[in-house]
PATOR-756352 format. One record per residue: residue number from 1; residue in three letters; x, y, z of N, C-alpha, C, O, CB in turn. Coordinates in nm, 4 decimals, padded with zeros to 6 digits. Glycine has a CB too. Layout:
BEGIN
{atom NUM; "Ala"; {X; Y; Z}; {X; Y; Z}; {X; Y; Z}; {X; Y; Z}; {X; Y; Z}}
...
This chain:
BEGIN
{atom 1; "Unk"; {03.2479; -00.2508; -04.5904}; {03.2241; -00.2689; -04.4480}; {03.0798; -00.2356; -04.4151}; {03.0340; -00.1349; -04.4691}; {03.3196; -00.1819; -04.3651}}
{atom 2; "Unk"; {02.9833; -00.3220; -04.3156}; {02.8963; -00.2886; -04.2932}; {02.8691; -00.2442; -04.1105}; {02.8012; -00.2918; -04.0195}; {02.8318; -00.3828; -04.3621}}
{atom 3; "Unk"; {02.9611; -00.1321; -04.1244}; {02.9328; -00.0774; -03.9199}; {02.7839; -00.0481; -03.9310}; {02.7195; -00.0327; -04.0347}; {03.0358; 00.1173; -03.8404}}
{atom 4; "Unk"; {02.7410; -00.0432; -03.8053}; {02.6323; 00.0207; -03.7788}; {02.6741; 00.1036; -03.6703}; {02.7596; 00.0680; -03.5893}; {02.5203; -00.0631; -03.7544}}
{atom 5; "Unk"; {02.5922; 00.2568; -03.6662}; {02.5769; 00.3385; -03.5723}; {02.5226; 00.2796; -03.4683}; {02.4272; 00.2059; -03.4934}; {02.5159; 00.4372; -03.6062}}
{atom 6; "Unk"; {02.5704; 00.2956; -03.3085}; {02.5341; 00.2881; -03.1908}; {02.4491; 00.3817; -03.1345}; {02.5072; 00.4879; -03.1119}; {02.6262; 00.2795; -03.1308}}
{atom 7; "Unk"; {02.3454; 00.3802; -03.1072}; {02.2450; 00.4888; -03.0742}; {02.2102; 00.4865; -02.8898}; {02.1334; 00.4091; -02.8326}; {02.0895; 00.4505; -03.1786}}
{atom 8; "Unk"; {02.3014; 00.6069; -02.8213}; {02.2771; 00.5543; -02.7002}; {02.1206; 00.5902; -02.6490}; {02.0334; 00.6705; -02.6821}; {02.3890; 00.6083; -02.6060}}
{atom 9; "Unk"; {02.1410; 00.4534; -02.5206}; {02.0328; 00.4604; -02.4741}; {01.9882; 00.5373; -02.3333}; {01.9677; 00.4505; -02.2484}; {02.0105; 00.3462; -02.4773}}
{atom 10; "Unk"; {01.9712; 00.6404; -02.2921}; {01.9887; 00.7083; -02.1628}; {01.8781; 00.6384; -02.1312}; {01.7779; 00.6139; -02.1983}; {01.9932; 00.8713; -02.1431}}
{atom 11; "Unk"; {01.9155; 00.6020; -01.9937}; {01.7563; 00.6226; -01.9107}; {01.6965; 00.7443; -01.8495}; {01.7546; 00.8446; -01.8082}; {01.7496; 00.5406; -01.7910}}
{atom 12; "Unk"; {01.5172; 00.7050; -01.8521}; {01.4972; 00.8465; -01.8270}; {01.4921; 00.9059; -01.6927}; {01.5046; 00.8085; -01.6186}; {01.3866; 00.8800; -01.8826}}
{atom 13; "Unk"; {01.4855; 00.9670; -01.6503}; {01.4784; 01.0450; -01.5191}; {01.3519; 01.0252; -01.4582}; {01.2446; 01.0302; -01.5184}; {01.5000; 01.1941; -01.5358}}
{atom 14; "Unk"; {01.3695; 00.9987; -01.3165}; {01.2408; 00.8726; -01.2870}; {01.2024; 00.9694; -01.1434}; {01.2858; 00.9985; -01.0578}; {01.3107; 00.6474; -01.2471}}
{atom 15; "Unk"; {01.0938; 00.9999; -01.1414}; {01.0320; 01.0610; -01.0558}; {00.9344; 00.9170; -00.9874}; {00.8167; 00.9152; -01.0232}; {00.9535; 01.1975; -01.1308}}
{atom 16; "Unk"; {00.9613; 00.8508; -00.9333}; {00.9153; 00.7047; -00.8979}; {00.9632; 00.6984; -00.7769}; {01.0835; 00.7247; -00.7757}; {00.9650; 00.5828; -00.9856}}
{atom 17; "Unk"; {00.9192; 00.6747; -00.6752}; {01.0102; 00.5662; -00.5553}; {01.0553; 00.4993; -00.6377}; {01.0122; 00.4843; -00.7520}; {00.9386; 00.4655; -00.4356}}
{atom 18; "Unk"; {01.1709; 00.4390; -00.5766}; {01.2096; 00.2627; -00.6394}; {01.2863; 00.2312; -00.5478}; {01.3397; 00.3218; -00.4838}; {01.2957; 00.2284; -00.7962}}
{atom 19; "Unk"; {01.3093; 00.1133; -00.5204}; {01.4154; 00.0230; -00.4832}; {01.4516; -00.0644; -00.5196}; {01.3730; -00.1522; -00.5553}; {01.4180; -00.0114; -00.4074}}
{atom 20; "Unk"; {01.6182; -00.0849; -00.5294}; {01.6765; -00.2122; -00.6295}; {01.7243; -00.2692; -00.5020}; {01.7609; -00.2154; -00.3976}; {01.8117; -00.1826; -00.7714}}
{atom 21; "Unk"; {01.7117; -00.4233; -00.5475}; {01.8091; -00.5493; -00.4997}; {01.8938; -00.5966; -00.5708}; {01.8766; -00.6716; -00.6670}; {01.7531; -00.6593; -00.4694}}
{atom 22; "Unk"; {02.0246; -00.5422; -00.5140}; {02.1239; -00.5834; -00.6010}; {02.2521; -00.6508; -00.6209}; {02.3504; -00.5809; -00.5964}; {02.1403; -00.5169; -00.6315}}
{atom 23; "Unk"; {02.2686; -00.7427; -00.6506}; {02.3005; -00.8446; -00.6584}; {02.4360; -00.8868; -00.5782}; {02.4900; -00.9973; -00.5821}; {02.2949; -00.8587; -00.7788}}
{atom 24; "Unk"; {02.4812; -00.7629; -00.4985}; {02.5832; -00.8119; -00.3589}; {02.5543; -00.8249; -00.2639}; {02.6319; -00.8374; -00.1692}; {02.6733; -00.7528; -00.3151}}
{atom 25; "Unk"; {02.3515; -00.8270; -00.2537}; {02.3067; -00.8250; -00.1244}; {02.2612; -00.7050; -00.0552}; {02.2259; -00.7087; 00.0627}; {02.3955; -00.8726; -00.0575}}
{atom 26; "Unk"; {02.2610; -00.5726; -00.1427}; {02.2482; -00.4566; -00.0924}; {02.0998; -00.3890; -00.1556}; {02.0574; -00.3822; -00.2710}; {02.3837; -00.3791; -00.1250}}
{atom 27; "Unk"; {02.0533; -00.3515; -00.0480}; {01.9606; -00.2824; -00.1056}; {01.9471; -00.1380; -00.1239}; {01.9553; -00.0470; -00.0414}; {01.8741; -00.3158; -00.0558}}
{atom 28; "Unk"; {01.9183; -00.1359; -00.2848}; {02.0070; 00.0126; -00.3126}; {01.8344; 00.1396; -00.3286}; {01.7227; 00.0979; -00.3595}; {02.1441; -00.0079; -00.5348}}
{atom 29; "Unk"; {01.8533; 00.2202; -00.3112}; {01.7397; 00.3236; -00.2388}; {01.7622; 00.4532; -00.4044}; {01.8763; 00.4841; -00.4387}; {01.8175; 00.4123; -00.0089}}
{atom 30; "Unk"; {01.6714; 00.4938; -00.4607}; {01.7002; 00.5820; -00.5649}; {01.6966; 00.7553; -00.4875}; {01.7181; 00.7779; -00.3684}; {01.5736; 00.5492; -00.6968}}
{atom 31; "Unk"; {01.6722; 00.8325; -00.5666}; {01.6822; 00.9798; -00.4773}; {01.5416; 01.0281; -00.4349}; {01.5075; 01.0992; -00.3404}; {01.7529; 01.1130; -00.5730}}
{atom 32; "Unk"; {01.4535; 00.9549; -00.5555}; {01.3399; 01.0018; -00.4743}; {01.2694; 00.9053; -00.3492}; {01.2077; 00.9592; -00.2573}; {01.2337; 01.0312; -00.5789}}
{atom 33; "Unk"; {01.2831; 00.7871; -00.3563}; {01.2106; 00.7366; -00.2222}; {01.3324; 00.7823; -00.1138}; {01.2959; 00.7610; 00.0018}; {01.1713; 00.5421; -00.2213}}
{atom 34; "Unk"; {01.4770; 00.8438; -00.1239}; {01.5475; 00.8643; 00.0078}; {01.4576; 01.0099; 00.0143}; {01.3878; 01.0388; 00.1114}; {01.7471; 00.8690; 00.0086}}
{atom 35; "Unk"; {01.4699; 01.0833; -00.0890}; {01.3886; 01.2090; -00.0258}; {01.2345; 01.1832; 00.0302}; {01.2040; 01.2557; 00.1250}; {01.3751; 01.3246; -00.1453}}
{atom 36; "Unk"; {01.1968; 01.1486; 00.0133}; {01.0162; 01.0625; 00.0464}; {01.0029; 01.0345; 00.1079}; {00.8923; 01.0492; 00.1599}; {00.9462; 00.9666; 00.0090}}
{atom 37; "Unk"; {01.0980; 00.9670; 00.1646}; {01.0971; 00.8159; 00.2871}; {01.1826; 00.8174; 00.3823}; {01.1518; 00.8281; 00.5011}; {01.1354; 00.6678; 00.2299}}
{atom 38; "Unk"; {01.3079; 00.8059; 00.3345}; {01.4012; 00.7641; 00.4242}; {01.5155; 00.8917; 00.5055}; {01.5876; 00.8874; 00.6051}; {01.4789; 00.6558; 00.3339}}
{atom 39; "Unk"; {01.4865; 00.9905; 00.4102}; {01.5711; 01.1094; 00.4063}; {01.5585; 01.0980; 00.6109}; {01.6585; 01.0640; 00.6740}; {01.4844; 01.2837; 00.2904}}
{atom 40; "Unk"; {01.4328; 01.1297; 00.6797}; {01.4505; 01.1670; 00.7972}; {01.5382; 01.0326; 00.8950}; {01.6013; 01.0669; 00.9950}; {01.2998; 01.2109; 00.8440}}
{atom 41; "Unk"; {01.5352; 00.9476; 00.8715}; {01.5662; 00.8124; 00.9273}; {01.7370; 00.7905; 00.9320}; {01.8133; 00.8479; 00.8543}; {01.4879; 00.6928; 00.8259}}
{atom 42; "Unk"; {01.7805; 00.6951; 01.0399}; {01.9366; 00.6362; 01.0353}; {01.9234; 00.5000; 01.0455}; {02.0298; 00.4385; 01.0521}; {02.0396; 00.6851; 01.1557}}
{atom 43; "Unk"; {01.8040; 00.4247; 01.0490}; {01.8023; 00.2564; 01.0256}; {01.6436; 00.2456; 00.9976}; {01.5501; 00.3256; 01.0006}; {01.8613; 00.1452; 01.1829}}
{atom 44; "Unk"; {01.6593; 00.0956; 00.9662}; {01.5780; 00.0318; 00.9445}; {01.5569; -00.1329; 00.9990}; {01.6463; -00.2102; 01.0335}; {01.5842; 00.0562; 00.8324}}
{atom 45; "Unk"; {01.4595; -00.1495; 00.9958}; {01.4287; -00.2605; 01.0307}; {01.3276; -00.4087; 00.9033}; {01.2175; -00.3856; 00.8532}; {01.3534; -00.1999; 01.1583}}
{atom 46; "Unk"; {01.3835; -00.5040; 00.8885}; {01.3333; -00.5727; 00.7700}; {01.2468; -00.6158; 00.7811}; {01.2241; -00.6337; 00.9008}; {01.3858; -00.6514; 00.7188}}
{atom 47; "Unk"; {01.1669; -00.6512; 00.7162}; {01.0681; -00.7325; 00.7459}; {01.0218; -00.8584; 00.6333}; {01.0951; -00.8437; 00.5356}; {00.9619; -00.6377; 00.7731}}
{atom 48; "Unk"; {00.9445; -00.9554; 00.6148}; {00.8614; -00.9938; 00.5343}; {00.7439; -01.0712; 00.5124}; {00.7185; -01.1630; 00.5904}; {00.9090; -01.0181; 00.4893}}
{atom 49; "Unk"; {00.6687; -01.0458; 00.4160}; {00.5330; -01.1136; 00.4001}; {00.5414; -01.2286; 00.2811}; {00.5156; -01.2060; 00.1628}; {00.4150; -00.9951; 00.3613}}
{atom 50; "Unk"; {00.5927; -01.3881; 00.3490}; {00.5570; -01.4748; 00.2695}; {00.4312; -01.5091; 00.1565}; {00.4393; -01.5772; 00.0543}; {00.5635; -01.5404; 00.3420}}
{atom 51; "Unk"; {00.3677; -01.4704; 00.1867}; {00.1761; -01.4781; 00.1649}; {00.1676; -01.4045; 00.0318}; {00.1313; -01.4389; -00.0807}; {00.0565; -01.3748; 00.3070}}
{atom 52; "Unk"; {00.2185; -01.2800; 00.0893}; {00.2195; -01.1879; -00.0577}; {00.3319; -01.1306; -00.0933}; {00.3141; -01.0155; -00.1333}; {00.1293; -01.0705; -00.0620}}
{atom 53; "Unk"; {00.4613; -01.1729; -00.0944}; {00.5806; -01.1606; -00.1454}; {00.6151; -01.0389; -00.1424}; {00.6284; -00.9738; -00.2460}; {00.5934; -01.2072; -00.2583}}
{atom 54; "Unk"; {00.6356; -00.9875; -00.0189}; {00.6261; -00.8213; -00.0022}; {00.7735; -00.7907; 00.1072}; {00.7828; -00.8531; 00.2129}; {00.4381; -00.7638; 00.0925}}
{atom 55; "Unk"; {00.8665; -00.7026; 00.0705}; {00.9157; -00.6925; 00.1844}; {00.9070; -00.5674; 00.2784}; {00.9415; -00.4657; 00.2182}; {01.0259; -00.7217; 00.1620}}
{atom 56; "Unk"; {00.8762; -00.5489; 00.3889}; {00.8746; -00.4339; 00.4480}; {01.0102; -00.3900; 00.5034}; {01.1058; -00.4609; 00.5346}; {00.7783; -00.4395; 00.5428}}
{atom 57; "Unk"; {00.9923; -00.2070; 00.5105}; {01.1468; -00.1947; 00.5438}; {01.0866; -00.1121; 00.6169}; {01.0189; -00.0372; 00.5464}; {01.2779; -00.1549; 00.4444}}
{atom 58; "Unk"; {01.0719; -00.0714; 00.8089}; {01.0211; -00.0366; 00.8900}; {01.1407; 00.0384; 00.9140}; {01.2517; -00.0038; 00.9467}; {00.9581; -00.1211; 00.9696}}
{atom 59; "Unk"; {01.0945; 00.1795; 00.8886}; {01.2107; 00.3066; 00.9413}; {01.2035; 00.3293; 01.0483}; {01.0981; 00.2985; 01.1040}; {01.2084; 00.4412; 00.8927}}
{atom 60; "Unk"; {01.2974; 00.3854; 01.1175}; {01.3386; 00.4524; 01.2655}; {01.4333; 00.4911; 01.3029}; {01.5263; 00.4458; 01.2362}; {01.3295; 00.3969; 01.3571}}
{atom 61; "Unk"; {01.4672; 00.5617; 01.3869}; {01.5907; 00.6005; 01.4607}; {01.6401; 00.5827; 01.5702}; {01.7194; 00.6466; 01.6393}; {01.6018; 00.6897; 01.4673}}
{atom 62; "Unk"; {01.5607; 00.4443; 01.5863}; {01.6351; 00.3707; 01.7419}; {01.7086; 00.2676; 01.7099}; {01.6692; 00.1570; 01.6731}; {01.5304; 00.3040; 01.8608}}
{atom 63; "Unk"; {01.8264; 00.3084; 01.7255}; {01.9346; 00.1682; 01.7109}; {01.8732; 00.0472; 01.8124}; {01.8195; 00.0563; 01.9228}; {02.1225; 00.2128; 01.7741}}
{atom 64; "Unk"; {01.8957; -00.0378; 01.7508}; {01.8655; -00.2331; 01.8349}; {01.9339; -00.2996; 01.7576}; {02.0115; -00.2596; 01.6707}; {01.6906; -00.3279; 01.8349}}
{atom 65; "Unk"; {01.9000; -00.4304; 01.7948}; {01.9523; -00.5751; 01.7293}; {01.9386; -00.5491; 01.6474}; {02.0435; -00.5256; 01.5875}; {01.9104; -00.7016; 01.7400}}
{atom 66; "Unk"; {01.8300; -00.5313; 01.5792}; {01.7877; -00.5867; 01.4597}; {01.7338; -00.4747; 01.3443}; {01.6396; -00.4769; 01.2652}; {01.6775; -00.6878; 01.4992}}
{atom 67; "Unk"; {01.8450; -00.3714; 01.3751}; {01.8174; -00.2837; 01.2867}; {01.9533; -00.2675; 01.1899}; {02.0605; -00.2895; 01.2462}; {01.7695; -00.1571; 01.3610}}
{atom 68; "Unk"; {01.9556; -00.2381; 01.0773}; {02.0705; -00.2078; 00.9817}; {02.0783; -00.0067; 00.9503}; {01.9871; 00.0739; 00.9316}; {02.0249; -00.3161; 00.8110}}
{atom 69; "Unk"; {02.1765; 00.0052; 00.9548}; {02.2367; 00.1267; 00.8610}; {02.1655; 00.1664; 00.7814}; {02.1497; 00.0827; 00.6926}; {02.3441; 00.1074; 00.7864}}
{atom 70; "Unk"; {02.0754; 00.3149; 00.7561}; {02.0675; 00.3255; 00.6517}; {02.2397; 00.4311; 00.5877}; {02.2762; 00.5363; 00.6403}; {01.9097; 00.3820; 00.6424}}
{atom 71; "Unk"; {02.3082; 00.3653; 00.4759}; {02.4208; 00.4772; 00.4418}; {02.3974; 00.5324; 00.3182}; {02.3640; 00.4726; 00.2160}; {02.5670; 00.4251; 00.4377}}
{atom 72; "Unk"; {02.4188; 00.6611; 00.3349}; {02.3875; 00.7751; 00.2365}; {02.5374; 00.8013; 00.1786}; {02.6446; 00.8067; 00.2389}; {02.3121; 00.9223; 00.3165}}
{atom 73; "Unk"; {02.5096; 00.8144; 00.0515}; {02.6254; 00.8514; -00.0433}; {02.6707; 00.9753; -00.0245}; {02.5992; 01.0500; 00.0422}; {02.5942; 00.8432; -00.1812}}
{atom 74; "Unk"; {02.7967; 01.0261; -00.0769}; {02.8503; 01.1760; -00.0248}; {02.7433; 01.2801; -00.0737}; {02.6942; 01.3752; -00.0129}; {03.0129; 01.2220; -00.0947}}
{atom 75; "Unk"; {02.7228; 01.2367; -00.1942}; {02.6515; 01.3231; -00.2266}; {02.4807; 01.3396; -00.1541}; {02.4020; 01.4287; -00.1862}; {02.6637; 01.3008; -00.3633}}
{atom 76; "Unk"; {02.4639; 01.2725; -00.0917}; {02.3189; 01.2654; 00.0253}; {02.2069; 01.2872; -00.0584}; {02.1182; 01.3567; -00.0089}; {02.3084; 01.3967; 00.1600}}
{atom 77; "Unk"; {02.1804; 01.2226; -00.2326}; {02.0813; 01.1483; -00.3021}; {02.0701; 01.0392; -00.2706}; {01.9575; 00.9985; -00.2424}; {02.0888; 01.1423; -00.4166}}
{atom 78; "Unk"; {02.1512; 00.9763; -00.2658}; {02.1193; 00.7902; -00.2733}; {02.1720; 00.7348; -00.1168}; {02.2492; 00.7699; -00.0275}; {02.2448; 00.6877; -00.4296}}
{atom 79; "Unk"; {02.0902; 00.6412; -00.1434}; {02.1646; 00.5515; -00.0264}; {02.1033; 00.4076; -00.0332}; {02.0080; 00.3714; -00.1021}; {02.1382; 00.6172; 00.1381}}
{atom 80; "Unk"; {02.1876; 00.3249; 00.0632}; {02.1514; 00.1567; 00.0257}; {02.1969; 00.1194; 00.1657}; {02.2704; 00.1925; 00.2320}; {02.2516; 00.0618; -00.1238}}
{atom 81; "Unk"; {02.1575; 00.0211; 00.2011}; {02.1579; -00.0730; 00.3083}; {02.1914; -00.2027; 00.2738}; {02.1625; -00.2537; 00.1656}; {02.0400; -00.0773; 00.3697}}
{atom 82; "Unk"; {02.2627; -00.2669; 00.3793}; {02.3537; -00.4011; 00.3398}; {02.2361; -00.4937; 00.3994}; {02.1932; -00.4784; 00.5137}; {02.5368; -00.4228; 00.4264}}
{atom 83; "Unk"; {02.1798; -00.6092; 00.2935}; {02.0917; -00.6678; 00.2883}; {02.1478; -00.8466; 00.3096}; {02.0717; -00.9401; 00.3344}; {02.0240; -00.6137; 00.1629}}
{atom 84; "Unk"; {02.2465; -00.8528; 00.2979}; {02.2686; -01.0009; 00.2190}; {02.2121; -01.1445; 00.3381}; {02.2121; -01.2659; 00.3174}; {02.4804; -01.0180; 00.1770}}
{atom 85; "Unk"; {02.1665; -01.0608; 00.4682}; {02.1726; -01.2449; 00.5211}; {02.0021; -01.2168; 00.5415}; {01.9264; -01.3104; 00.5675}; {02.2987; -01.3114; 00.7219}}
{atom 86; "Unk"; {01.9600; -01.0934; 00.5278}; {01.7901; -01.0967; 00.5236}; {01.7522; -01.1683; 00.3954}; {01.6567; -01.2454; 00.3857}; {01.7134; -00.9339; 00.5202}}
{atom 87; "Unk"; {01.8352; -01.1360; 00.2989}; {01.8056; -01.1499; 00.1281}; {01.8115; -01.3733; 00.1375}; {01.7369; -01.4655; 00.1046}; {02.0086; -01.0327; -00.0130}}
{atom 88; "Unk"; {01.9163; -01.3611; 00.1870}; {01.9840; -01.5501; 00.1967}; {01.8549; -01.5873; 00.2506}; {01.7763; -01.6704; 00.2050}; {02.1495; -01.6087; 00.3301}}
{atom 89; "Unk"; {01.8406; -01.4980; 00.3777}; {01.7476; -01.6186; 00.4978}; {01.6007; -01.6142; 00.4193}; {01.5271; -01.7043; 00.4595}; {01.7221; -01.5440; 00.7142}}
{atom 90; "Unk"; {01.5478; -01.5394; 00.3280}; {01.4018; -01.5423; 00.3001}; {01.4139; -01.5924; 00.1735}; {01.3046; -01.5988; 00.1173}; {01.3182; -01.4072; 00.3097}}
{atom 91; "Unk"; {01.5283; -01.6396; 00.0920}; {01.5660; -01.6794; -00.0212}; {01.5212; -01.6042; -00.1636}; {01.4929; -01.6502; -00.2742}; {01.5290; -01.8034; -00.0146}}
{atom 92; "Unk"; {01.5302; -01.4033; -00.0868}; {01.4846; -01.3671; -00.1949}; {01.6093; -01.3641; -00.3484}; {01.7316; -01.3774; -00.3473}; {01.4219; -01.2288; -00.1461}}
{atom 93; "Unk"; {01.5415; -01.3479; -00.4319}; {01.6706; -01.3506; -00.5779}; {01.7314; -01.2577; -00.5508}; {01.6587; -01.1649; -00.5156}; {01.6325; -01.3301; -00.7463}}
{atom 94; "Unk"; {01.8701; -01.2285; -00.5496}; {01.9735; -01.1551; -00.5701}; {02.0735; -01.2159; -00.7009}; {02.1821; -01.1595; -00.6877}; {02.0415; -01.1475; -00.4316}}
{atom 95; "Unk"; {02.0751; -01.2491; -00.7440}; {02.1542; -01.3207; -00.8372}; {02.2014; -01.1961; -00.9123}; {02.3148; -01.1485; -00.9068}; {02.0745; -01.4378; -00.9266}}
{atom 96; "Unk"; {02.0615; -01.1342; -01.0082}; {02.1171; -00.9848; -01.0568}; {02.0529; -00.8721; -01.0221}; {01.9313; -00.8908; -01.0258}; {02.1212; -00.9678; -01.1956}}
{atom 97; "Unk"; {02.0711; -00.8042; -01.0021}; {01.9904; -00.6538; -00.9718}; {01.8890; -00.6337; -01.0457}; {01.8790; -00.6560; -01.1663}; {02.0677; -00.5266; -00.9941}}
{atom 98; "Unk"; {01.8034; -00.5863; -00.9660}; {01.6476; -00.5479; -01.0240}; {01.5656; -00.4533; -00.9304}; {01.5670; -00.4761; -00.8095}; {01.5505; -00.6898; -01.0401}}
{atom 99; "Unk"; {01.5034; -00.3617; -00.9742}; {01.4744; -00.2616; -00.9296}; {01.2847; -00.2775; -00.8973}; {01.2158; -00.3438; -00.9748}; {01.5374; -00.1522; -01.0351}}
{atom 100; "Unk"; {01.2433; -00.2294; -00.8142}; {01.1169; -00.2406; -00.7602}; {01.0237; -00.0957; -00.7235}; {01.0786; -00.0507; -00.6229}; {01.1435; -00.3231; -00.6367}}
{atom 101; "Unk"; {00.9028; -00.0001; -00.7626}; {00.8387; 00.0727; -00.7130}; {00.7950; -00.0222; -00.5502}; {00.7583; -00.1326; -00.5097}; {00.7295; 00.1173; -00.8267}}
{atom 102; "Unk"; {00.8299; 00.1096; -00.5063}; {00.8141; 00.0838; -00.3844}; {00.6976; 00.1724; -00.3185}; {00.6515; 00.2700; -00.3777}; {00.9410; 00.0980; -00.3250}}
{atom 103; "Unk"; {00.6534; 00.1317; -00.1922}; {00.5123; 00.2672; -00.1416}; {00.5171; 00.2795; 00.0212}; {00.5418; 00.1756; 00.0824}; {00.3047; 00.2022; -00.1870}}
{atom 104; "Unk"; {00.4967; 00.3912; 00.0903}; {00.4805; 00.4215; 00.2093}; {00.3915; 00.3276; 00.2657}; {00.3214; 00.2573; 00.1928}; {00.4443; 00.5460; 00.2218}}
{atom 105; "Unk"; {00.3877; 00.3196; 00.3927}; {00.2368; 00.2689; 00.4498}; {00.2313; 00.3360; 00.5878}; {00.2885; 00.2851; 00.6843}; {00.2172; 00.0843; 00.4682}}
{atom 106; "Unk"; {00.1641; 00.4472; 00.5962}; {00.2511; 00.5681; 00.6718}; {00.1620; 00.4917; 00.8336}; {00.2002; 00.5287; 00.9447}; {00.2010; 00.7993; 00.6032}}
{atom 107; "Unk"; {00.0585; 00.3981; 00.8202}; {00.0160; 00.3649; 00.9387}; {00.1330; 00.2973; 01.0017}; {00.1303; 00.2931; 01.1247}; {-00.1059; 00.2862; 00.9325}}
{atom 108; "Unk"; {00.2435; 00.2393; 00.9364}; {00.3270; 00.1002; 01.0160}; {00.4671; 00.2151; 01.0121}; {00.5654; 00.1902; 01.0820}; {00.3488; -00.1079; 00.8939}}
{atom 109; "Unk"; {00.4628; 00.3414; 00.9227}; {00.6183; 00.4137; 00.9173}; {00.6568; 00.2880; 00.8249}; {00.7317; 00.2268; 00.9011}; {00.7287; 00.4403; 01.0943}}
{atom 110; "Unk"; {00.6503; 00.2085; 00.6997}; {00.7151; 00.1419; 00.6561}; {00.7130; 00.1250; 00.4893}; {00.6090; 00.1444; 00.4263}; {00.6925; 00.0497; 00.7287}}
{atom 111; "Unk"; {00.8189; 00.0928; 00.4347}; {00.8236; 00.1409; 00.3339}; {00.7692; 00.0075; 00.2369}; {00.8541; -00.0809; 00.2485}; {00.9613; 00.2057; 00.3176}}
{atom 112; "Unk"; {00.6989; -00.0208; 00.1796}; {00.6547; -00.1901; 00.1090}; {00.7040; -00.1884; -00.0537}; {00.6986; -00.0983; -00.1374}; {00.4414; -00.2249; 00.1086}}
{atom 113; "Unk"; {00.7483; -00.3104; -00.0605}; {00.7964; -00.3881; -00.1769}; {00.7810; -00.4723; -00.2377}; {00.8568; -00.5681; -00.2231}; {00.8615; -00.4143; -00.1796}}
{atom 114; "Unk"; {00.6511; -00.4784; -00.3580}; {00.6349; -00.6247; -00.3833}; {00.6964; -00.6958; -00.4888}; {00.6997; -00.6967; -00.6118}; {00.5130; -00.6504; -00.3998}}
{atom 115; "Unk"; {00.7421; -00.7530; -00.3948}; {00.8473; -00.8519; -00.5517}; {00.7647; -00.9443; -00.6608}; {00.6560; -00.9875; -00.6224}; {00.9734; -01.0005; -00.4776}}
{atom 116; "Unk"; {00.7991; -00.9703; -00.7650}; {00.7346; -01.0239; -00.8343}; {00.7400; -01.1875; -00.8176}; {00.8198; -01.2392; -00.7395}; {00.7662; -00.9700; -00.9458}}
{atom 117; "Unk"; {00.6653; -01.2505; -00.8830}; {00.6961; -01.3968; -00.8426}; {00.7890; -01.4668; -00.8541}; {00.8495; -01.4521; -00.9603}; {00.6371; -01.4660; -00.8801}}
{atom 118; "Unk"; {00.8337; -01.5522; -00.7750}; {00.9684; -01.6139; -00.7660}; {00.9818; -01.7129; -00.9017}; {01.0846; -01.7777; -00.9209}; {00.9838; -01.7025; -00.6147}}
């Protein structure tokens, strides 16, 4: 018989902002950009830059139209926001999840994302 040993692969522990888009339409938030960023906030507002393939996610705590949930997991590390008709209407990829460094832009309160090319 020729088995081979399985050698797992952990990932490492990521001191990074990030944000994933993932593939039910949700945009999922890691622990450090919720502690960074979003920790003080209860919505957001979407945004985007055709030009340079960027999406902005403009924090606040005034409910309106056009703001979404931010929801925090029990454990109040993570949290994600339901993305799917911002994601449809700008035709960004969701197909599979993929994760993005993300950065403040503390003049606008907003959090930026540049996606890679379509």
């Amino acid at each position: 018989m020729s088995f081979e040993e399985f050698t797992l692969k952990r990932r490492p522990v990521r001191d990074t902002p990030m944000i994933s888009i993932l593939k039910q339409g949700t945009i999922g938030i890691n622990s450090v950009a919720y502690d960074q960023y979003f920790r003080k906030y209860k919505y957001v507002i979407f945004l985007f830059d055709r030009q340079n393939n960027k999406i902005g996610i403009k924090l606040t705590n005034d409910a309106g139209s056009n703001t979404y949930n931010i929801r925090v997991s029990r454990g109040g590390r993570l949290a994600n926001i339901s993305a799917l008709a911002f994601l449809k209407y700008y035709e960004i990829p969701h197909v599979e999840s993929k994760a993005y460094t993300c950065d403040l832009n503390a003049k606008e309160n907003m959090v930026e994302v540049t996606l890679s090319n379509k």
